[in-house]
C-alpha positions as CSV (number, residue, x, y, z in Angstrom):
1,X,-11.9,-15.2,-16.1
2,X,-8.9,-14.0,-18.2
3,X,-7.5,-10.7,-16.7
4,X,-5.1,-8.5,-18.2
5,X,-2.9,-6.3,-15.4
6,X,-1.0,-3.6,-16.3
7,X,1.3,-2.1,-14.2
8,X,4.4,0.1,-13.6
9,X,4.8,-1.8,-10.1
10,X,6.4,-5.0,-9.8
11,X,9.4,-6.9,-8.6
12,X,12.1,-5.6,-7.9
13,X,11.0,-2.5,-6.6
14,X,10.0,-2.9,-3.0
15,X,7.0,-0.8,-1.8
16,X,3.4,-1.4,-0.4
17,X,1.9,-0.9,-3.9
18,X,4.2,-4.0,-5.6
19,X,3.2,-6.2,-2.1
20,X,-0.4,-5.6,-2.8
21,X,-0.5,-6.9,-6.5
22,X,2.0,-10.1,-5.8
23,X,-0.8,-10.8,-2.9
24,X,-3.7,-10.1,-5.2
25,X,-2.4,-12.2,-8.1
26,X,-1.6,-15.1,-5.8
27,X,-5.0,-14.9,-3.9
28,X,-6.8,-14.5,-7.9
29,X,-4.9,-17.9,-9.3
30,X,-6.2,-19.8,-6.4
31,X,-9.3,-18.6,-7.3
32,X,-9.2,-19.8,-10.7
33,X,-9.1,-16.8,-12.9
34,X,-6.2,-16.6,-15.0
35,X,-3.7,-13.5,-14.8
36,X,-1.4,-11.8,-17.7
37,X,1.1,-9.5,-15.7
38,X,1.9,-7.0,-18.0
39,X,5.6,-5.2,-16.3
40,X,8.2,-3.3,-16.8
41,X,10.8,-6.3,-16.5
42,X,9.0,-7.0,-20.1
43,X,10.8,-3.6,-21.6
44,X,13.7,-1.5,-22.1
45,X,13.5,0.7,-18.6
46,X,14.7,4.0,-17.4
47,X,15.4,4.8,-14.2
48,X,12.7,7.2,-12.5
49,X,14.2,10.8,-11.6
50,X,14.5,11.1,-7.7
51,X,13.6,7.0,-6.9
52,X,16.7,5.1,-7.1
53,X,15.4,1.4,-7.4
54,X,12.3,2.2,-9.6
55,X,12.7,1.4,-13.2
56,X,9.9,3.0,-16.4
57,X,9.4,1.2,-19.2
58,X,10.5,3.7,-22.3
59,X,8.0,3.6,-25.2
60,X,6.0,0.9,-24.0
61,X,2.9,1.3,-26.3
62,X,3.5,-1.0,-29.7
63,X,4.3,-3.6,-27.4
64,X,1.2,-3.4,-24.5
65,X,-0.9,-3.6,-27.4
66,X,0.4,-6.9,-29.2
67,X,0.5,-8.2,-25.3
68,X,-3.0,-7.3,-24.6
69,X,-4.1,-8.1,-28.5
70,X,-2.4,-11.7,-27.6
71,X,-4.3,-12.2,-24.4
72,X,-7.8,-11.3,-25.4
73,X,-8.5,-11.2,-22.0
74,X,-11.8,-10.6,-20.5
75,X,-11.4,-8.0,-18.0
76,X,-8.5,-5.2,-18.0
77,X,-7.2,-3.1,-15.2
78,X,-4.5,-0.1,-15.6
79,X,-3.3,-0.6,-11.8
80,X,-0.8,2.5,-12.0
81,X,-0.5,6.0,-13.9
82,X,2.8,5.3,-14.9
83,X,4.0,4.6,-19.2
84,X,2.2,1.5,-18.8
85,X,-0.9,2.8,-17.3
86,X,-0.7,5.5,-19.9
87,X,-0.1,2.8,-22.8
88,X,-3.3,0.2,-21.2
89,X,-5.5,3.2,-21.6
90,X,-4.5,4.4,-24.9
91,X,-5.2,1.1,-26.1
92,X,-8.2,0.1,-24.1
93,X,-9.7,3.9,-25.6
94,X,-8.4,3.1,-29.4
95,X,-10.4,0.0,-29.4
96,X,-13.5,0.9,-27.7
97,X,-12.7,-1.4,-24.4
98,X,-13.8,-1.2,-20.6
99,X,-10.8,-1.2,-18.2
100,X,-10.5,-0.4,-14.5
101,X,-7.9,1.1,-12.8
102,X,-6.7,1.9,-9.3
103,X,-5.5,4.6,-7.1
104,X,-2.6,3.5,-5.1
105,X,-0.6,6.3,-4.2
106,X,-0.8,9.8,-3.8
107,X,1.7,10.8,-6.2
108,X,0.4,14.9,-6.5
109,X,1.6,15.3,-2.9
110,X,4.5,13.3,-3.6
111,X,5.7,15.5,-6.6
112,X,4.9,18.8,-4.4
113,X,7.4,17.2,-1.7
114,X,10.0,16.7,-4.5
115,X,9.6,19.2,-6.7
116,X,7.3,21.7,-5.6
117,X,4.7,20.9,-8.6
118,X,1.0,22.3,-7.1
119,X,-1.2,19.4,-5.6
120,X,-4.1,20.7,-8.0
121,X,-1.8,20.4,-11.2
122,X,-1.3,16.6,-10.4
123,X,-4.9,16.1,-9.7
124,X,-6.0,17.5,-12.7
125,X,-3.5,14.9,-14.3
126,X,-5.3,12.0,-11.9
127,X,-9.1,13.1,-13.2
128,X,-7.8,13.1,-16.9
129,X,-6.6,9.6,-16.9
130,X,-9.0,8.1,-14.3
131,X,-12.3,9.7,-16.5
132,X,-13.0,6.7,-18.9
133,X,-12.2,4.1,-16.2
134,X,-15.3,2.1,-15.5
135,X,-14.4,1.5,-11.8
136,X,-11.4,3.7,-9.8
137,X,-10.5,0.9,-7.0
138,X,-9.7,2.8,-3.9
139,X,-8.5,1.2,-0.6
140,X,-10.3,3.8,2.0
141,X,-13.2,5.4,2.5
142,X,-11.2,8.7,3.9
143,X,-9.4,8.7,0.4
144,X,-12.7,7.8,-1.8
145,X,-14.4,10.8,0.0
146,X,-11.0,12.9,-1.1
147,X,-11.2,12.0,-4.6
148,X,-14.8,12.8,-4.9
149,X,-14.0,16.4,-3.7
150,X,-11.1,16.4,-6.2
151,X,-13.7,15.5,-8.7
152,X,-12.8,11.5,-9.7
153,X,-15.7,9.9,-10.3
154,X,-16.8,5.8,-10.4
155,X,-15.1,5.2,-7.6
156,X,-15.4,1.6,-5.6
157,X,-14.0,0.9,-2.3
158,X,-11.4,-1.6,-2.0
159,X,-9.2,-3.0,1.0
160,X,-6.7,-4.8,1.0
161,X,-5.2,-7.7,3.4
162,X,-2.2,-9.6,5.5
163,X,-0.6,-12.9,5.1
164,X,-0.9,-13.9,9.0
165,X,1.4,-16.8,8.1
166,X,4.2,-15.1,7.1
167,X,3.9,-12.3,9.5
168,X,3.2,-14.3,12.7
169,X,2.1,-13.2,16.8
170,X,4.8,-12.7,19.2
171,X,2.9,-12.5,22.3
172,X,6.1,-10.2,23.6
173,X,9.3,-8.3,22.1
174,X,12.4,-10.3,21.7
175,X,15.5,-9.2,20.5
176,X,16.4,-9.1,17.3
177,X,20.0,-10.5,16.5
178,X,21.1,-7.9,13.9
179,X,20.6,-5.2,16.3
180,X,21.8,-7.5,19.6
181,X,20.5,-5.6,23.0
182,X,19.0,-2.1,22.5
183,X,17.5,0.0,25.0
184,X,13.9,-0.4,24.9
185,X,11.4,0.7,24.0
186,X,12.4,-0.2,19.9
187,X,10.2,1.9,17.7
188,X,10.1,1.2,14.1
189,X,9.6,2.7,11.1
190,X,9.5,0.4,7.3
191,X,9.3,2.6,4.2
192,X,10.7,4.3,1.9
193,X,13.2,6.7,2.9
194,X,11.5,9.1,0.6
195,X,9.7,12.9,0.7
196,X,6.5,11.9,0.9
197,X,7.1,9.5,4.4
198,X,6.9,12.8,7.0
199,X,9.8,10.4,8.3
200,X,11.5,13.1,10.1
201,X,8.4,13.7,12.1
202,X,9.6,9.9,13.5
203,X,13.5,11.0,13.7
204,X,12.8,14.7,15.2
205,X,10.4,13.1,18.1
206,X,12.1,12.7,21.6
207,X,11.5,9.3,22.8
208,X,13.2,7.2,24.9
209,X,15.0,3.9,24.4
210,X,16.1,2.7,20.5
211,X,14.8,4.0,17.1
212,X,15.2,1.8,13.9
213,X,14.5,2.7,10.4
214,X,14.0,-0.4,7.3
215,X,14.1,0.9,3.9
216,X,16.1,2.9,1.7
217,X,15.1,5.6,-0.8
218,X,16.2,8.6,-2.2
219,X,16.6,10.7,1.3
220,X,18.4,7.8,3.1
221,X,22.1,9.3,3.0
222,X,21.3,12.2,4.0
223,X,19.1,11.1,6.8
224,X,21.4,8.8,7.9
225,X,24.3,11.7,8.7
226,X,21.8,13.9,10.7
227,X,20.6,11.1,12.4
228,X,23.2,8.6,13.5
229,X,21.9,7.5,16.4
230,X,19.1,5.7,14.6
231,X,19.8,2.0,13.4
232,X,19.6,1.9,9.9
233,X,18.9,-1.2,8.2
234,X,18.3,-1.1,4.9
235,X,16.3,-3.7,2.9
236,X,15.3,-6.7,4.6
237,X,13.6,-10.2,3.0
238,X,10.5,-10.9,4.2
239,X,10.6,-12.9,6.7
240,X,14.1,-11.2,8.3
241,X,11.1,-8.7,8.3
242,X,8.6,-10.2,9.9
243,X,11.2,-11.1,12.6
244,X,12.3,-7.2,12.9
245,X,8.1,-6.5,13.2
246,X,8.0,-8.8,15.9
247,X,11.1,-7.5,18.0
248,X,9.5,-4.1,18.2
249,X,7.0,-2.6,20.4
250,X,6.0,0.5,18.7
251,X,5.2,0.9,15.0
252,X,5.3,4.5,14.1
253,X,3.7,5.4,10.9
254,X,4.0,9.4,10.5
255,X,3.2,9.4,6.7
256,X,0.0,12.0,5.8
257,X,0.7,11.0,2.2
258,X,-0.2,7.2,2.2
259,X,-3.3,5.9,0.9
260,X,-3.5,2.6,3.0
261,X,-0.2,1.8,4.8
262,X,-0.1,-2.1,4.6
263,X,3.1,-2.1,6.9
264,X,0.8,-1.0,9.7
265,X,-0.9,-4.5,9.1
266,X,1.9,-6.8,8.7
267,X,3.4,-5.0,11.9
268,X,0.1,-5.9,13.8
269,X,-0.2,-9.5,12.2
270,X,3.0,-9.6,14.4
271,X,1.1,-8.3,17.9
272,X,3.4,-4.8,17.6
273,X,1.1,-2.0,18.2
274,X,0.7,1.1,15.7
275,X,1.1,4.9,16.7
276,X,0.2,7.4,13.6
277,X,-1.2,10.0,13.1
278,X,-5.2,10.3,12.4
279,X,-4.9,10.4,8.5
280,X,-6.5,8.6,5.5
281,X,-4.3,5.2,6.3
282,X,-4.4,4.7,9.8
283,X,-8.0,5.7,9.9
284,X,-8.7,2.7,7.8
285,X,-6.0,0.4,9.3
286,X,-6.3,1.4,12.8
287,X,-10.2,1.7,12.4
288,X,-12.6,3.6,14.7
289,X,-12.1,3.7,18.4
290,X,-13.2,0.8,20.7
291,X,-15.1,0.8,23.7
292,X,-12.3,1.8,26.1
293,X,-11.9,4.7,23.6
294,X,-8.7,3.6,22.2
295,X,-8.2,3.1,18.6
296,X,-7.8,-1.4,17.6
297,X,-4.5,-2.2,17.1
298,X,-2.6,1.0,18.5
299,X,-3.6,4.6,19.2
300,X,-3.5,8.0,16.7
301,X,-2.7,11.4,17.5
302,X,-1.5,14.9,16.2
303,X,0.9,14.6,18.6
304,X,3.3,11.2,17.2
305,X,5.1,10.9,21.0
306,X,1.8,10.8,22.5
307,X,1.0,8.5,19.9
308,X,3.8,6.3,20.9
309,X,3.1,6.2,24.3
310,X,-0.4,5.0,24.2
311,X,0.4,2.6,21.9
312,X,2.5,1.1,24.2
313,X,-0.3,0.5,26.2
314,X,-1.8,-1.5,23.5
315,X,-2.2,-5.3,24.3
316,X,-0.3,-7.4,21.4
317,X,-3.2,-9.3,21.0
318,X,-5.3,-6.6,20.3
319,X,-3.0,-5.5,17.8
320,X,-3.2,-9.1,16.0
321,X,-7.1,-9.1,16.2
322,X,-7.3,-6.4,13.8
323,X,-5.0,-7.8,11.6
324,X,-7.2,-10.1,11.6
325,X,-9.6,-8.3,9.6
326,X,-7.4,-8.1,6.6
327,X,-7.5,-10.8,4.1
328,X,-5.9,-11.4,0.9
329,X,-8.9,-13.9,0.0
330,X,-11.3,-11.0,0.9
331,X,-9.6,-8.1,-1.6
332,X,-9.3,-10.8,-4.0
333,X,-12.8,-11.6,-4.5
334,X,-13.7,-8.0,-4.0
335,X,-11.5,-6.8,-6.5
336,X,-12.6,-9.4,-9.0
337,X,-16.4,-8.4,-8.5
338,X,-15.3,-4.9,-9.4
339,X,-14.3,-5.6,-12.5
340,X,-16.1,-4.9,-15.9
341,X,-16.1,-7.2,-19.4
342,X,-13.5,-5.5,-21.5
343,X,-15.8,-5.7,-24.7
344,X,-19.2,-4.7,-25.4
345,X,-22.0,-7.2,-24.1
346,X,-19.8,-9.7,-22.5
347,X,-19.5,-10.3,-18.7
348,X,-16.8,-11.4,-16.5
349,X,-17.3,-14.5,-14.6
350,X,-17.8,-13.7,-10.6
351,X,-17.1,-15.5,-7.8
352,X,-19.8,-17.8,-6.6
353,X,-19.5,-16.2,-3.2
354,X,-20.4,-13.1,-2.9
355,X,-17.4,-10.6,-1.0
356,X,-17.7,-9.1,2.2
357,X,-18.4,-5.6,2.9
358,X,-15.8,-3.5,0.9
359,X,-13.8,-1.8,3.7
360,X,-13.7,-2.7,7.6
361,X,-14.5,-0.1,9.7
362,X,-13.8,-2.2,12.8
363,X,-14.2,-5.2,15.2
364,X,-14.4,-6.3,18.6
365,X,-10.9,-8.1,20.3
366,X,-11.0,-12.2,19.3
């Protein structure tokens, strides 16, 4: 199957959202559909007010379409609302194609934090460009049942996965070298440093032993002189990543705003257990509780210290089991059986094997 992807995310930037469609395209090649990655890189950019590191394309239409008329491709999905989301669905609407799109990221609370804009202004925005879209992939059911209240419609649920190579078990916490001895515990926070993140909820908390931040964003130097006693990091490659996941033994996750939170699973894949609060993300990630009555993988709470401390209670190898759960090779093939035939009366080819169940809800320790 030839499938077109449009979206406003995409190397360089660094965020959850650009991980999840480098995975997905990987996992679709070796699946044997072919992929146009329609990008901003492709265009003249502007730098997006507030977000340092995230580029727009400017005036992206004239050349989506003679990308998309080139491709002729089979299936189309509009994975972001940004210009080239907008641009994907003028052209898909001008022509009389299917497309699908996605909902990623809650940008109507993230405009409130930054500007004050009302939530029900930037949903109104959402419906309008979501209505035509034959299938609105979202990646919890907590978030689904949200978008449904805020009246988006043709919904499908949609997970999304781990590479367990990459981010490998450490049975126990070693030191990472950067850092050199710390006092321990070593919570962790990965992100961006931005509005949205409730970070400060993380840097306010009194908790004992070393916190650590990895990311940047557009709150970061300001952060960074109210709180110098956290070690700041900045970016980090993947697999200096991995190795910072591993060296912790708390992952706190205080965002409300996040529709999945695929750090939480990549800090897991690592055996470091997850304290959050019980929102839309770690609901999903985190899954219902087990028998003992703690949540798989780490503990949530409206308090985020109490949250930290029963995490630390956690087994590592708990917290690697559910990792477990999250494949790229699963989302792939559930993604691709979401998708519709761009023109009338044709039909994407599916996988042979049918995909799991659409989001995990949970699973016993292995």
């Amino acid at each position: 199957m030839k499938v077109a992807l449009v979206t406003d995310a995409w190397h360089p930037q660094v965020n959850g959202v650009v991980t999840t469609l480098v995975e997905l395209v990987r996992e679709l090649q070796q699946l044997g559909h072919e992929i146009r990655v329609i990008e901003p890189g492709m265009f003249r950019t502007r730098p997006c007010p507030g977000y340092p590191g995230i580029d727009l394309a400017k005036s992206p239409g004239k050349r989506v379409n003679a990308l998309l008329d080139d491709f002729d491709a089979d299936a189309i999905h509009l994975a972001t609302e940004g210009p080239l989301g907008w641009a994907g669905r003028s052209y898909c609407l001008r022509r009389g194609l299917a497309f699908t799109t996605a909902f990623h990221t809650k940008f109507p609370e993230i405009v409130n934090a930054a500007v004050g804009v009302p939530v029900s202004w930037g949903y109104a925005v959402m419906r309008h460009f979501h209505r035509p879209s034959s299938g609105v992939m979202v990646p919890t059911q907590s978030v689904l049942r949200m978008l449904e209240w805020r009246g988006l419609r043709n919904l499908r649920g949609w997970t999304h996965g781990v590479d367990t190579a990459m981010f490998q078990f450490a049975a126990s916490p070693s030191d990472w070298e950067p850092l050199g001895r710390v006092a321990r515990p070593l919570s962790l926070f990965v992100g961006r440093v931005s509005y949205e993140k409730n970070i400060e909820a993380f840097l306010e908390m009194p908790f004992p032993g070393t916190k650590v931040v990895c990311g940047v964003g557009p709150r970061e130097e300001a952060l960074r002189r109210q709180y110098p006693h956290v070690r700041w990091v900045g970016l980090l490659q993947r697999a200096e990543l991995a190795r910072l996941y591993a060296a912790a033994d708390v992952f706190v996750f205080p965002s409300h705003a996040d529709t999945f939170g695929l750090v939480m699973v990549e800090a897991m894949a690592c055996g470091t257990p997850v304290a959050a609060f019980p929102t839309d993300g770690p609901l999903e990630v985190l899954g219902r509780p087990a028998a003992n009555g703690r949540a798989l993988g780490g503990s949530m709470h409206g308090d985020l210290r109490q949250a930290c401390f029963e995490a630390l209670a956690t087994p590592r190898e708990e917290a690697r089991a559910r990792a477990l759960d999250f494949s790229w090779r699963h989302a792939a093939s559930l993604f691709a059986s979401h998708l519709v035939a761009a023109k009338p009366g044709a039909s994407p080819a599916r996988e042979a094997e049918p995909p799991a169940p659409a989001l995990p809800e949970s699973s016993s320790v292995r």
